[in-house]
Steps between C-alpha positions, in 0.01 A plus 500: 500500500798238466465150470514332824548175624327352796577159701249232459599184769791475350493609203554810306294613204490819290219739546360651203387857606216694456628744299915586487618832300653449157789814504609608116890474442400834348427628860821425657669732226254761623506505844898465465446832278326677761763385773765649316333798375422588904173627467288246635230717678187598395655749307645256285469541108430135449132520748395789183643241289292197665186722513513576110567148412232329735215751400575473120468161559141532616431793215471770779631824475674557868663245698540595942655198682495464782708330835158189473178403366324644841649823470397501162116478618509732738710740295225472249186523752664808612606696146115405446369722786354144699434683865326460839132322414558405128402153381765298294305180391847214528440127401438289798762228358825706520821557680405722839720813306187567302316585794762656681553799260183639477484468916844677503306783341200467725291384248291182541565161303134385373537128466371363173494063416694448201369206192557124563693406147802804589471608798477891407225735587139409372403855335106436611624462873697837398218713397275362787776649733495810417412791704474895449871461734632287258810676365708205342503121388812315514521236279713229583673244204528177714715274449593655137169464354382843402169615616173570234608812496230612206249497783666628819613796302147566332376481859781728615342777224157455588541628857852701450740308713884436465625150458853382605614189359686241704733375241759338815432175288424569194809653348445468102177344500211596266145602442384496189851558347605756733697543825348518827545799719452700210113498534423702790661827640803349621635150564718349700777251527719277755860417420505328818741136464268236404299762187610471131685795500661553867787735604492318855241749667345780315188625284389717237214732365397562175241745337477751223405763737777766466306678794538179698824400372630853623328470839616133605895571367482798797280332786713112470803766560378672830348780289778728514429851344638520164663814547627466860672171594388377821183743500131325483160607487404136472469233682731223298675177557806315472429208233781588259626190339887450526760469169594207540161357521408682224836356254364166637178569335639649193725120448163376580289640209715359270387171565128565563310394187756158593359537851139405368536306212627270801252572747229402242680212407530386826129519482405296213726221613325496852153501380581229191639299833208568697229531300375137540606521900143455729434696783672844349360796346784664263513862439359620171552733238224714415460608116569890549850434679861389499604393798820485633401249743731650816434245728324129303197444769310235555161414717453209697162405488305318758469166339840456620425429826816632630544885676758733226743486837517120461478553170864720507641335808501175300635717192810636697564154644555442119733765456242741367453821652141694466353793588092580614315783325475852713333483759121675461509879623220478657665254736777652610540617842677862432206600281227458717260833557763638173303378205126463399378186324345564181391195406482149590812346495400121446687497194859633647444321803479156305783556295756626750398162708547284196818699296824441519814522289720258329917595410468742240825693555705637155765230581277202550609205175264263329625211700418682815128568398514120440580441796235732693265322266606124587456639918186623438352142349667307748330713748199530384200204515426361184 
């Protein structure tokens, strides 16, 4: 997302963005690689290239990108045999993709409230969901804090289930010193525009699987028979990620411990800004993680006494543009008679009516956190 400027009366003033892509000069030399080298498909040596980088990155074995973070889920739901009637238990907090993939496979999404302090699925409300259809849990990393992932995947042992990680926001974070999407049987990632790492559009899977690695490499390329081209006794799918997206991602990597050195920075300086600010709850960071803080989110809490639409109407008029949390899945029209609630869903429904974001984007400067910071107290009742 660019900068943009908007007219106010008549004057003009500089938006500062939710989040605008930061592109490595190193990925310009890339893509300009691939462009001349004229393999830019899916074919391309620089998407093997891409793949080994990214998964080393994580400390998995095998690397499959994909053409986005969706595809990525339901590539994943599918190499893990999800079908007609399974159960995948999905975080009720979440982008709609999560339920999506498992309902692309026929499978139902079991809706499960996540914990207040990060937003990420509370492993009690897990276990309580959990049925003899229960096939998977996909664990989703909001907002780049990683999930307790000691307990979802002790819970995943006790009763045998797969998890997929959602790592779409959590590229490089950690728990307990190492990477998620490393944790459960595969995990997944978004390189979509406004993500740490982003080739534009795209995704990846990683695992240490070889059985899984093998399967996924052959169904995200329509499953063709590998001894007769254009021959297949599977049902696969076009998802291939392109070269050039791939040499963008390559440039990309080379910057990415930068990437969240700044994103974390960004952090501190908001919440040492904020900290003494009434009438906002600031995101924490629990003692088992590094986070890479995708998005900095805040909660505006009742003692306001001002709706969060006000709340980022009067932001905006400031020059400051926001964003609200997802909306609940439980509330959202396209899922209705898909999914199965497995819990209550106080706690998701609270925090999706209170969350939104603040700029966070790789390109955002000191003085224009300062500036979001200076809106938000003239905007806010003392």
């Amino acid at each position: 997302m660019a900068r943009t400027h908007r007219q106010i009366s008549c004057f003009s003033i500089q938006m500062i963005p939710v989040s605008e892509p930061a592109i490595a000069p190193e990925s310009f030399q890339k893509v300009k690689e691939c462009l001349t080298s004229g393999w830019i498909s899916g074919s391309s040596q620089y998407v093997a290239e891409f793949e080994k980088i990214f998964a080393a990155s994580t400390g998995a074995r095998y690397g499959v990108s994909v053409s986005n973070g969706t595809a990525a889920l339901h590539l994943s739901c599918v190499a893990l045999g999800i079908g007609v009637g399974d159960e995948v238990i999905v975080p009720n907090l979440t982008i709609i993709s999560c339920a999506l993939a498992p309902i692309y496979c026929g499978a139902i999404p079991v809706l499960v409230d996540v914990g207040v302090e990060t937003g990420n699925l509370d492993p009690a409300q897990v276990e309580k969901a959990i049925t003899p259809r229960t096939k998977a849990i996909l664990v989703v990393h909001l907002l780049g804090h990683p999930a307790d992932m000691s307990l979802l995947t002790k819970i995943a042992r006790k009763h045998k289930l797969f998890i997929i990680e959602d790592c779409a926001e959590a590229h490089g974070a950690l728990y307990k010193n190492r990477a998620v999407g490393t944790f459960g049987t595969l995990g997944i990632f978004s390189f979509y525009a406004n993500k740490i790492i982003t080739t534009g559009e795209g995704g990846m899977i990683v695992t240490n699987n070889k059985n899984l690695y093998k399967k996924m490499i052959s169904l995200r390329n329509l499953a063709h028979s590998p001894t007769k081209r254009f021959f297949h006794r599977a049902i696969g799918f076009n998802y291939r990620l392109s070269g050039l997206q791939a040499a963008l991602g390559i440039g990309q990597m080379s910057r990415f411990q930068e990437y969240i050195k700044k994103k974390r920075a960004t952090a501190r300086l908001y919440t040492s800004l904020l900290q003494d600010v009434s009438h906002l709850r600031l995101p924490i960071e629990k003692s088992y993680a590094k986070s890479v803080y995708w998005m900095y989110s805040v909660h505006l809490q009742s003692s306001a006494q001002m709706s969060r639409s006000t709340f980022m109407e009067k932001l905006y008029k400031k020059g400051v543009e926001t964003r609200t949390f997802f909306f609940p899945l439980h509330r959202q029209p396209a899922l209705k008679n898909l999914c199965v609630v497995g819990s209550p869903l106080s706690v998701s429904t609270r925090l999706a009516r209170e969350g939104l974001y603040l700029p966070s984007g790789l390109t955002l400067s000191e003085q224009d956190v300062r500036s979001v910071v200076q809106a938000i107290r003239e905007t806010l009742p003392t």
